[in-house]
C-alpha positions in Angstrom: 241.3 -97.0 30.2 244.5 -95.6 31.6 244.3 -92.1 32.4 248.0 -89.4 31.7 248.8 -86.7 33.9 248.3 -83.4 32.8 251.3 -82.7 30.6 250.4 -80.3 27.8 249.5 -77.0 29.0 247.1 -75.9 26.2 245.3 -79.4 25.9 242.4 -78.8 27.6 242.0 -75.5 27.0 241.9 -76.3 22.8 239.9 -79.2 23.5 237.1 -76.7 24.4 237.8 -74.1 21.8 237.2 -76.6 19.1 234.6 -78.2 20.6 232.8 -75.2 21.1 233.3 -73.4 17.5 231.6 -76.4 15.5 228.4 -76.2 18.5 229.3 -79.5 19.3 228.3 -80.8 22.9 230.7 -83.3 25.2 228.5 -86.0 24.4 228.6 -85.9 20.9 232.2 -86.3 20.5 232.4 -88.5 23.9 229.6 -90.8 22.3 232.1 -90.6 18.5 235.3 -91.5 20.2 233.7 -94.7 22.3 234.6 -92.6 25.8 231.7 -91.3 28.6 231.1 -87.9 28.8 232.4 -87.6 32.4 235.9 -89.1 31.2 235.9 -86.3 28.1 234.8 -83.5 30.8 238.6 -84.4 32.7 239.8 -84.3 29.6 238.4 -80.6 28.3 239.1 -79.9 32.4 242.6 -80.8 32.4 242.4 -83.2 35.1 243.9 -85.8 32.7 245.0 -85.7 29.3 243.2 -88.3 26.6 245.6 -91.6 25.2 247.6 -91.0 22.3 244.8 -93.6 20.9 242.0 -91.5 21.8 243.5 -88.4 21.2 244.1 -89.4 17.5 240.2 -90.0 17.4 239.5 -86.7 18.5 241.8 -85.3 15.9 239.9 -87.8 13.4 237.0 -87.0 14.2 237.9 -82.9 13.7 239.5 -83.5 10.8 236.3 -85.8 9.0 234.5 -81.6 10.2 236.7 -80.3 7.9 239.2 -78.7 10.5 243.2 -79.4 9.2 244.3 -79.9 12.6 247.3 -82.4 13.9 248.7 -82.8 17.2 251.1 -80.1 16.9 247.9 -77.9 16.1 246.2 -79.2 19.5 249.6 -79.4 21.5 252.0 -76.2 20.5 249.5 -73.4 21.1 246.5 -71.7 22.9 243.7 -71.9 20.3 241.3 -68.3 20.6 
């Protein structure tokens, strides 16, 4: 899997928040998406941001929580 360059400055930083507000752990959503934990983890870290494939997953898989989040809702603004 090709890895992007950190482009998005509040990625990895929402990544987390959501993650964390539904107690869900790296694993879980690593083992949903079809990704290891480690590549998630430089995802949440910001050392590389997810494919536009992937990335739609993790939306997906938010979304099928309940959550009405997009890309713009991941990409536009620091999540608290």
């Amino acid at each position: 899997m090709k890895m992007i360059r950190k482009k998005h400055p509040f990625l990895a930083k929402n990544l987390y928040v959501l993650r964390q507000s539904l107690g869900l752990t790296q694993d879980y959503i690593a083992e949903k998406i079809g990704v290891n934990r480690t590549t998630y983890l430089c995802w949440e870290i910001g050392k590389y941001e997810p494919p536009i494939s992937k990335l739609t997953d993790i939306i997906n898989l938010y979304v099928s929580k309940g959550l009405k989040i997009d890309y713009n809702y991941l990409l536009s603004k620091p999540l608290e």
